[in-house]
N, C-alpha and C positions, 0 to 999 in steps of 0.2 A: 504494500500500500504506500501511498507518496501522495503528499499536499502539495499544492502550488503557492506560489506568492505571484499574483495577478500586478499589474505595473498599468495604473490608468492615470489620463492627465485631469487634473485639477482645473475647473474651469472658474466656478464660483461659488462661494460661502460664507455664509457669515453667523456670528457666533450669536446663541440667545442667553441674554444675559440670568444666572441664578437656576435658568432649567438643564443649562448644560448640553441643550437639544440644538443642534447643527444644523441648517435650513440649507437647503444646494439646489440651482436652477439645471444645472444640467452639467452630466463626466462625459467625457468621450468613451470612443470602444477602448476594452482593456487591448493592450498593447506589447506588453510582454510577458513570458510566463519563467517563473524559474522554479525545479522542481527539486524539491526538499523531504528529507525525510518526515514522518509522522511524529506526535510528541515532539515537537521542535517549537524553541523561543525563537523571535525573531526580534530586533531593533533597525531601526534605517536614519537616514539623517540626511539630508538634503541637500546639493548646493549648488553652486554654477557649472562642474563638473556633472552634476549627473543622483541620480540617487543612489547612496552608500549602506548595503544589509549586510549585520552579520547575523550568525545564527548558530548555534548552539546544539549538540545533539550527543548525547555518550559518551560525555566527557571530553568533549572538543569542540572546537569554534571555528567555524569556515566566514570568509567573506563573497558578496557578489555585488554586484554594478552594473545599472543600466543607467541611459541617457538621459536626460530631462523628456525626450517624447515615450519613453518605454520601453527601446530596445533595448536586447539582454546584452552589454558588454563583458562581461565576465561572471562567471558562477565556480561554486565549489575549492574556491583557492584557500587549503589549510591556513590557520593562524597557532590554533594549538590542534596538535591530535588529538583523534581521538581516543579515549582513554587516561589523559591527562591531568585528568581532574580539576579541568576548567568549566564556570560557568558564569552566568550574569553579565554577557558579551552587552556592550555598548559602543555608539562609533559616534565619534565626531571628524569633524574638517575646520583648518583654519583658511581653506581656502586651497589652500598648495599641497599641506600635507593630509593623511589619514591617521587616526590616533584610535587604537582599539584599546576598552577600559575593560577589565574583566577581574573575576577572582581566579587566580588559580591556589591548592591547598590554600594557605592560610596568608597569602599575600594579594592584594590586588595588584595587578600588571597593567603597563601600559607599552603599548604595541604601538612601533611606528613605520607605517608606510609614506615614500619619499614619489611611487612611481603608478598611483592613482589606485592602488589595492593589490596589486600585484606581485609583491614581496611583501613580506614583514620582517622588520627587527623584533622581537618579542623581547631582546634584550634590553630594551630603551631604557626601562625605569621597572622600579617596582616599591613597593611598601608593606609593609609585615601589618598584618591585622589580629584582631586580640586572639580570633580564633576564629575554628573551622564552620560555623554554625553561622554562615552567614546566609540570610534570605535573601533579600534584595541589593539592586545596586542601581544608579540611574546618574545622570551628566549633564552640564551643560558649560559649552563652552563660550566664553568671551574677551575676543582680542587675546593675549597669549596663555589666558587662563585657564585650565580646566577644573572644572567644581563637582567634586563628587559626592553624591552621599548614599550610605548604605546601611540597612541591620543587621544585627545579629544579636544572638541570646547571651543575658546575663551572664557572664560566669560559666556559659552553656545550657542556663535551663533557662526557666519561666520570669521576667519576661523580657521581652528584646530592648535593645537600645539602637536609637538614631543617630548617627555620625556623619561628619562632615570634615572633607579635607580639601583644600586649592594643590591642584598641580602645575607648573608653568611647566611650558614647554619648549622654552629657550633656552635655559639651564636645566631642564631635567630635576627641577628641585619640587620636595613637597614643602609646604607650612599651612597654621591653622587647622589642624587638628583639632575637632570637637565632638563631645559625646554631646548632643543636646539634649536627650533625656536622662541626663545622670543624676539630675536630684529630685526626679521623678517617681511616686510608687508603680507608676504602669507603663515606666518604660516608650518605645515609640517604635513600631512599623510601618516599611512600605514607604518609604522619605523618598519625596521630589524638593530636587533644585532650584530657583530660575534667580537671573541676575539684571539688575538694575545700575545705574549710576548711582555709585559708592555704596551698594546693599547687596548682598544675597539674601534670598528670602528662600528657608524652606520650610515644608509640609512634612504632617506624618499623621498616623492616628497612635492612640494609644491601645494597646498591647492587652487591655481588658475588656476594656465597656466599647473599646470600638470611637472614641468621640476622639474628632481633628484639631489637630492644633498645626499654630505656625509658629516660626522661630526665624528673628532675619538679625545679621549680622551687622553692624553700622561702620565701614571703611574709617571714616573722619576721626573718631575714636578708639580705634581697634576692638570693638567693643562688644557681645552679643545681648541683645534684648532678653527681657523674659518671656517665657511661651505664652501665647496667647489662646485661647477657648477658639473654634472657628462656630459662632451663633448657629446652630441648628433646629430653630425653632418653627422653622415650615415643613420640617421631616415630621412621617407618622413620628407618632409615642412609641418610646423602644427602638428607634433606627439605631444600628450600628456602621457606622462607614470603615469599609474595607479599604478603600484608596481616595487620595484626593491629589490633585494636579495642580502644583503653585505656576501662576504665570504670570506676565506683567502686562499689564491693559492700561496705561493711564486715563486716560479717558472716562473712563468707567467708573473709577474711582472718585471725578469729581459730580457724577449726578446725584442724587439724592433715590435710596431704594424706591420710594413711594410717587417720583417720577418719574420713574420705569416704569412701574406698575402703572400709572394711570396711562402713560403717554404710549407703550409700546406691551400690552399685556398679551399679546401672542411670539413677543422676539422682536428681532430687527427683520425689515424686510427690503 
């Protein structure tokens, strides 16, 4: 048995604010297909070169590459074997180069492509993590930075903690290392990234009752906020949120909830 990953262009979208719900007038035909094993993760990342997937499958991490219109330029090109005990593949671009973010045992790696996916260094960089119990990991990169954050379990048990670390990519250095739910009883899963002028802001939920919070870091003072509640008072009674996606909207931010609701109560159209 074998899944595909379908490769269609993007014509138009727009986001609804608070429902989460994607409104689209019209995709073209899908375009390419790349065929991939079953049980497989996949991550991709965008840029002026073309779209960048990796993927994950047995202990190993292949990359592949089509074009901005969907043709398949490369498929299957190992990054780790398999069997290596790699997982949690993520891919960014600064434009020129490819930078694959992954765990392997009990380090995250980062993997550098110079020649559009086609090689890798796996030797680039890498970073020792507390342990092997990690669940997630997710990316995002800006200007020469890369921002990662990941979880994994206590001590190894019950319950996880959300970390955060900057990797640049000119010197191959880390700094900022942060556990954000260390002074936490319920800990933090499933952490998203996203970065702003002079802030990272990230997301997680907590590791019991399921309820989101954010945590953003303030450049100008080297300094991290305390966690915030993310208001969930329009979810049924008893929601638990499994994932939430930090991202930057300015705009958004300066309307008022209640004239959204009145001015635009189906979305943006």
């Amino acid at each position: 048995m074998e899944f595909k990953i379908k490769i269609g262009k993007f014509v138009f979208a727009l986001f609804v604010f608070f429902t989460a719900t994607i409104f689209s007038q019209s995709w073209n035909t899908e375009t390419g297909v790349i065929i991939i094993p079953p049980n497989t993760k996949v991550e991709s990342f965008a840029d002026r070169n073309g779209n960048h997937i990796v993927y994950e499958y047995n202990g190993g991490i292949k990359y592949a590459r089509t074009s901005a219109s969907g043709t398949v330029q490369a498929s299957n090109i190992v990054i780790e074997s398999e069997g290596s005990n790699s997982s949690l593949a993520n891919i960014v671009s600064d434009g020129t180069n490819l930078f694959a973010v992954y765990k392997k045992n009990a380090e995250i790696k980062v993997a550098k492509s110079t020649d559009f996916g086609n090689n890798w260094n796996t030797n680039f960089s890498s970073r020792t993590i507390d342990n092997t119990t990690t669940t997630s990991m997710k990316t995002e990169i800006k200007g020469n930075d890369i921002h990662v954050v990941w979880s994994l379990y206590r001590g190894g048990y019950w319950p996880q903690d959300a970390y955060y670390i900057k990797f640049n990519i000119q010197n191959a250095s880390w700094s900022n290392n942060k556990n954000l739910t260390e002074n936490t009883d319920y800990g933090g899963e499933n952490p998203t990234v996203a970065v702003s002028e002079g802030k990272v802001h990230t997301a997680y939920v907590d590791d019991m009752y399921g309820k989101p919070y954010t945590r953003d870091y303030i450049a100008s003072n080297n300094s991290w906020e305390a966690q915030q509640l993310v208001p969930i008072y329009d979810y049924p009674l008893n929601t638990k949120v499994l994932y939430q996606k930090v991202f930057v909207q300015t705009f958004i931010q300066l309307l008022p909830l209640s004239f959204l609701h009145q001015n635009y109560p189906t979305g943006f159209i």
